[in-house]
C-alpha positions in Angstrom: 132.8 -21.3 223.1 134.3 -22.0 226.4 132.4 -21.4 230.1 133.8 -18.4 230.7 133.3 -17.0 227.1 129.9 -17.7 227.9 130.0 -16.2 231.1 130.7 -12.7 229.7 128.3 -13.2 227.2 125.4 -13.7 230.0 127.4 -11.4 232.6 127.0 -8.2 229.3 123.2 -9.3 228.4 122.1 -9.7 231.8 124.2 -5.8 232.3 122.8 -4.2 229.6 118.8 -5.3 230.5 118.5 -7.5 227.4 118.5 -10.9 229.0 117.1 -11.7 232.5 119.1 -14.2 235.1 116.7 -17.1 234.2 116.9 -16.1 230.2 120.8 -15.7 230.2 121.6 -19.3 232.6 119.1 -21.1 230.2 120.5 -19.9 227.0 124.5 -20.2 227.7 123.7 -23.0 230.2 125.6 -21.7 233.3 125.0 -21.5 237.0 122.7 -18.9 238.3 124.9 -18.2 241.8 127.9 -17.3 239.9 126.3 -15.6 237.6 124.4 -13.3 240.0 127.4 -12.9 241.9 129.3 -12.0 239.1 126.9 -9.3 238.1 126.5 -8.1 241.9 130.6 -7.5 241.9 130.5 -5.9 238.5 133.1 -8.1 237.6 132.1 -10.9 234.6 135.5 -12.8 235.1 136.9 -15.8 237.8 139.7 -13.8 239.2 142.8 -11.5 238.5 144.7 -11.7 235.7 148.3 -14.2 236.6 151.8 -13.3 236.0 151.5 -15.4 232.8 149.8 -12.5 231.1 150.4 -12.3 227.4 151.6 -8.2 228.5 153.7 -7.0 230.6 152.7 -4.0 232.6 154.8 -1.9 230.1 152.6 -3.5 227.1 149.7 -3.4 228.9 150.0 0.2 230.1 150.7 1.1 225.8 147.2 -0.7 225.1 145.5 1.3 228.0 147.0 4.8 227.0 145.7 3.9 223.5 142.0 2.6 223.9 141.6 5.8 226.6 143.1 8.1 224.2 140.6 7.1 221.0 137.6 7.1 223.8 138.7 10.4 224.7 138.1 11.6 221.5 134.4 10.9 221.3 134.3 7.3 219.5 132.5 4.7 221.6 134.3 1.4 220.6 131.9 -1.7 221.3 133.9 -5.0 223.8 134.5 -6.7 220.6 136.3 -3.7 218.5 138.6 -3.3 221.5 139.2 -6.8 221.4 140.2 -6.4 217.6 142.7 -3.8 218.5 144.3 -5.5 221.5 144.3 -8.5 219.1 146.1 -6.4 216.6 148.6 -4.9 219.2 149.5 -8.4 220.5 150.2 -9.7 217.2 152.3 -6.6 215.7 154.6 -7.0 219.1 155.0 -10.7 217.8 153.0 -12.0 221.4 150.9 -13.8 219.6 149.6 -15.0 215.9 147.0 -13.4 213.8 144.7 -17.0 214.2 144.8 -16.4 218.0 143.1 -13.4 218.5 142.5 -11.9 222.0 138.9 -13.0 223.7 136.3 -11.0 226.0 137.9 -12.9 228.7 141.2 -11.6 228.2 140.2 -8.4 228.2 138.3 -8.3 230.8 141.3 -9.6 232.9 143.4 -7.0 231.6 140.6 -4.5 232.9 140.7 -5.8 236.3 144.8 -4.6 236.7 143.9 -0.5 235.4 141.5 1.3 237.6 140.7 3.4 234.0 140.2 0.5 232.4 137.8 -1.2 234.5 135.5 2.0 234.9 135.3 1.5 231.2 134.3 -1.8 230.9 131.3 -0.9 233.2 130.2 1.5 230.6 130.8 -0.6 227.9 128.5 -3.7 229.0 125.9 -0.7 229.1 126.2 0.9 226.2 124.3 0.6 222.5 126.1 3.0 220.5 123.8 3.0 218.4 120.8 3.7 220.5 120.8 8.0 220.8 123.0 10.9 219.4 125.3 11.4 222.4 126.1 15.4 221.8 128.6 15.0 224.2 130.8 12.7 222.1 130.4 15.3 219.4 131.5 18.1 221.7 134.6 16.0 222.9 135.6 15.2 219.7 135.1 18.9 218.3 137.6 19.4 221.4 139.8 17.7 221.2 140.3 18.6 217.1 140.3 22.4 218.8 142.9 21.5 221.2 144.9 19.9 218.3 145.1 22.5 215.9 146.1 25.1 218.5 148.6 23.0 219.7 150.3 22.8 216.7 149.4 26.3 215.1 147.6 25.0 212.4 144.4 27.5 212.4 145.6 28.9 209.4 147.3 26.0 207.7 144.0 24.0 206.4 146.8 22.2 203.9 147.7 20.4 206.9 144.1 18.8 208.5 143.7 16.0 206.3 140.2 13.6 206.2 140.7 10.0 205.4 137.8 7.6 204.1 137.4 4.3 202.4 135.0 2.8 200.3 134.2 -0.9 198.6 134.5 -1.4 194.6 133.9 -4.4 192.8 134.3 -5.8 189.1 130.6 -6.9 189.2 127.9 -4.9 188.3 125.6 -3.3 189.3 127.7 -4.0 192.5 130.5 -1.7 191.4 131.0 0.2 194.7 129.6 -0.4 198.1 127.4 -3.1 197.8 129.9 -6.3 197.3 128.3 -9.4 196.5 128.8 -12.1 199.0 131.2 -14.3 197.0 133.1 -11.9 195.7 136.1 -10.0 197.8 136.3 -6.4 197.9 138.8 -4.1 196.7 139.0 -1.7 199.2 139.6 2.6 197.8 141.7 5.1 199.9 140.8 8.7 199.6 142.2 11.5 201.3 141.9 15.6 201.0 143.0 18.6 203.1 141.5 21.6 203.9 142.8 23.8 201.2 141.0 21.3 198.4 143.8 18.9 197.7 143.5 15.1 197.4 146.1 12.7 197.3 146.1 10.2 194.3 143.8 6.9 194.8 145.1 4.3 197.0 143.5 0.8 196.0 143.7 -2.1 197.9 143.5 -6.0 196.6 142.3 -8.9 198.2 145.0 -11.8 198.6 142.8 -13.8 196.6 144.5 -11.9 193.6 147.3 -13.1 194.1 148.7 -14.1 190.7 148.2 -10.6 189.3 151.0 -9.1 187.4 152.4 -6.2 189.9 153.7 -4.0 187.0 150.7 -4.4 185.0 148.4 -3.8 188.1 150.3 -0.4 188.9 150.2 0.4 185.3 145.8 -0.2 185.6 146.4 1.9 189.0 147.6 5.1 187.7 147.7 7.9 188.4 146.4 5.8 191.9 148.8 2.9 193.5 147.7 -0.5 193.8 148.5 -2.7 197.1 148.3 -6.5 197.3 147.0 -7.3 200.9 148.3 -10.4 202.2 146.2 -13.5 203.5 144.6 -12.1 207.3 146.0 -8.9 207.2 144.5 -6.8 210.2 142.7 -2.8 209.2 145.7 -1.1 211.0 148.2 -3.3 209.2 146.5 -2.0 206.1 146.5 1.5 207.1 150.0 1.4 208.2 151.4 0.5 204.3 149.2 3.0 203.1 150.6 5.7 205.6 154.2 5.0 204.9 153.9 4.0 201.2 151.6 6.5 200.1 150.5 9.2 202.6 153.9 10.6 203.3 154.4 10.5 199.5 151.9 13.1 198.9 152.3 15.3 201.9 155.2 18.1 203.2 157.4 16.0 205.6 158.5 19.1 207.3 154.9 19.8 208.4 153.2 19.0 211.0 149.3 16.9 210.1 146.1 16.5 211.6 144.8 13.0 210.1 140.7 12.2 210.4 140.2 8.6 210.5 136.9 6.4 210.5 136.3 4.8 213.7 134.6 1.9 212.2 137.3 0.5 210.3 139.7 0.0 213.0 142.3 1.5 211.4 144.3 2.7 214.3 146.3 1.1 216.9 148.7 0.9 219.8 151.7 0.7 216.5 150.2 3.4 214.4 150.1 6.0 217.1 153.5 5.5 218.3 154.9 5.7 214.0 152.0 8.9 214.1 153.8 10.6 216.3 157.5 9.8 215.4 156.2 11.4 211.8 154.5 14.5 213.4 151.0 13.1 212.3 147.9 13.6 215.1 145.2 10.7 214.1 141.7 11.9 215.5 138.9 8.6 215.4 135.2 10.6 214.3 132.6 9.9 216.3 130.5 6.6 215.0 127.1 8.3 215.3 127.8 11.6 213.2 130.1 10.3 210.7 127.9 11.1 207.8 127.8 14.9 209.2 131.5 15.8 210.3 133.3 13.6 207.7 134.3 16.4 205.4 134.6 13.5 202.6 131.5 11.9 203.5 129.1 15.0 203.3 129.4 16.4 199.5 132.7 14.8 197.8 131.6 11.1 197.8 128.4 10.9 197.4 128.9 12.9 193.9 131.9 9.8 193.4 129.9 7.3 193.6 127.1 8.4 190.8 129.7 9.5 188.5 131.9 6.3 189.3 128.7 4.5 188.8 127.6 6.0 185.1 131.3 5.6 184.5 131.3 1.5 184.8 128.3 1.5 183.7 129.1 3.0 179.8 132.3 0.8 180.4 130.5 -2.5 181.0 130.7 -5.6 178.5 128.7 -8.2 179.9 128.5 -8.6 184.0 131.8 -8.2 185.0 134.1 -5.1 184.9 137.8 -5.4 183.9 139.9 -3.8 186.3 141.7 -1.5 183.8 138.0 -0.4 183.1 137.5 0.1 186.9 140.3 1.9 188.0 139.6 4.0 184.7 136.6 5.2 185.9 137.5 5.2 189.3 140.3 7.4 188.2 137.7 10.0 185.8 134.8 10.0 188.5 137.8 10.8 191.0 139.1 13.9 189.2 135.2 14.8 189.0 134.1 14.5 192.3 137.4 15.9 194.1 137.6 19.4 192.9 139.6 21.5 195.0 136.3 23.9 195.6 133.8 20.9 196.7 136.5 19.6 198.8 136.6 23.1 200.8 133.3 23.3 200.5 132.9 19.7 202.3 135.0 21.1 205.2 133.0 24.1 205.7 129.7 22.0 205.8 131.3 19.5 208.4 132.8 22.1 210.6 136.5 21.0 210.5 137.9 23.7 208.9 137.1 26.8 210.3 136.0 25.4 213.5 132.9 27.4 214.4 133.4 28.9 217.9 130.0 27.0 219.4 131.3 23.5 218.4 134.2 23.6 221.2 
């Protein structure tokens, strides 16, 4: 960690009231002056950010519509998730590589050039997200679904407002979804439903490690789900983008217009997947971190009742500790069909709100 890495660092825990002046210079070992002078300019870097930027001021102003749009929207992203998806924006528009991901620092400087920008980072130095239930980011986000819907006449389509969510499996048990043992890598599961109670097909995802698997017999294990092979450092929106063009579009009327719910968490969405969103008539809306579990249509009914039947599934088709992934995607694919009726699925979007949208949530 270099000086002014640790400079933000003390400049955020000093901000935020969880470090005192003496507390912060003593830990990261860095002048008390600049430090307090930092903190009394509100500004945690050295300067402005030079004409040997990684963006230009197009770039740059790309990345800013896109982090203000998904904060719009009600999702607080945390300094380091917003350094994720800069990181992930530099590297698709091939300024940098996937091993030289963006820092505080250079976010911070990029702050100091947008006036929006900069009144965000303020916040963001103050801000626990996890702390309260902020109503208001509930009531944004409910607004901004609202705004969406009318916008594109879809108050009466519910085939067209789609939720997406994504859970962990594993071959080990009793580890077989969710809780991953720490040596093992996770095979990450796609699921997605509309409003009118259809889901699209399992989408599975494989670590790089499995990398001499046998493609035709993996898609064959798959069915009636596809199976992707993630390559080695593969960034969330990378991930999301296959899926979206391989699999998504597959399964859904081209002609029609979508509404697309996303988990914040995962980082799925970026400066590269809006742009190909909007060239395909898809609107990605990020849920709010803090009521996930409530206004996730998947997350309040559907999944919980996929996970215990997927989880007496492995467990009648376990032979020792370790789950074959034929067996797996088996009983992914019969706890799927289960769990994903078209009635719980409606039902789940009644209970969360997103489809009708109750007049007192906008």
């Amino acid at each position: 960690m270099n000086y002014e890495e640790k400079m933000i660092i003390a400049y955020e825990a000093v901000v935020s009231k969880k470090m005192s002046f003496k507390e912060a210079c003593t830990k990261f070992k860095i002048p008390d002056s600049t430090l307090r002078d930092r903190v009394k300019k509100g500004n945690p870097t050295k300067g402005r950010r030079g004409k040997n930027a990684t963006l230009d001021q197009n770039e740059s102003e790309k990345l800013t519509n896109c982090i203000m749009m998904l904060m719009k929207q009600g999702y607080n992203y945390t300094i380091d998730e917003l350094c994720t998806l800069s990181s992930q924006y530099v590297v698709s528009i091939g300024k940098r590589k996937h091993d030289k991901p963006v820092t505080k620092h250079w976010f911070y400087l990029l702050c100091e050039n947008f006036p929006k920008l900069k009144e965000l980072r303020i916040k963001l130095t103050q801000m626990d997200r996890t702390q309260t239930r902020d109503l208001t980011r509930v009531s944004s986000f409910f607004s901004y679904l609202s705004s969406c819907v009318n916008k594109h006449d879809l108050s009466e389509r519910p085939c067209s407002i789609y939720s997406l969510s994504s859970t962990e499996l594993s071959y080990s048990w009793p580890y077989a979804i969710r809780e991953v043992p720490s040596h093992e890598e996770a095979i990450t599961l796609f699921i997605c439903a509309n409003g009118a109670g259809n889901v699209i097909p399992p989408w599975y995802v494989f670590p790089e490690g499995k990398s001499n698997l046998d493609i035709n017999r993996l898609q064959e294990d798959c069915k009636p789900g596809f199976g992707f092979l993630a390559e080695e450092r593969l960034f969330p929106s990378e991930i999301f983008l296959k899926y979206l063009t391989t699999h998504f579009l597959r399964h859904t009327l081209p002609q029609d217009h979508k509404i697309l719910l996303v988990d914040g968490h995962d980082l799925y969405v970026s400066v590269e997947i809006l742009e190909w969103a909007e060239q395909n008539q898809i609107t990605l809306i990020v849920l709010p971190a803090d009521e996930y579990k409530t206004i996730q249509p998947l997350q309040v009914d559907c999944l919980s009742s996929f996970e215990r039947l997927l989880t007496e599934n492995c467990k009648a088709s376990m032979s020792g500790s370790q789950l074959e992934r034929s067996a797996l995607c088996k009983s992914v694919s019969d706890a799927y069909q289960q769990a994903f009726t078209s009635e719980e699925i409606q039902r789940s979007f009644r209970m969360s709100k997103i489809f009708p949208i109750p007049t007192e949530m906008i």
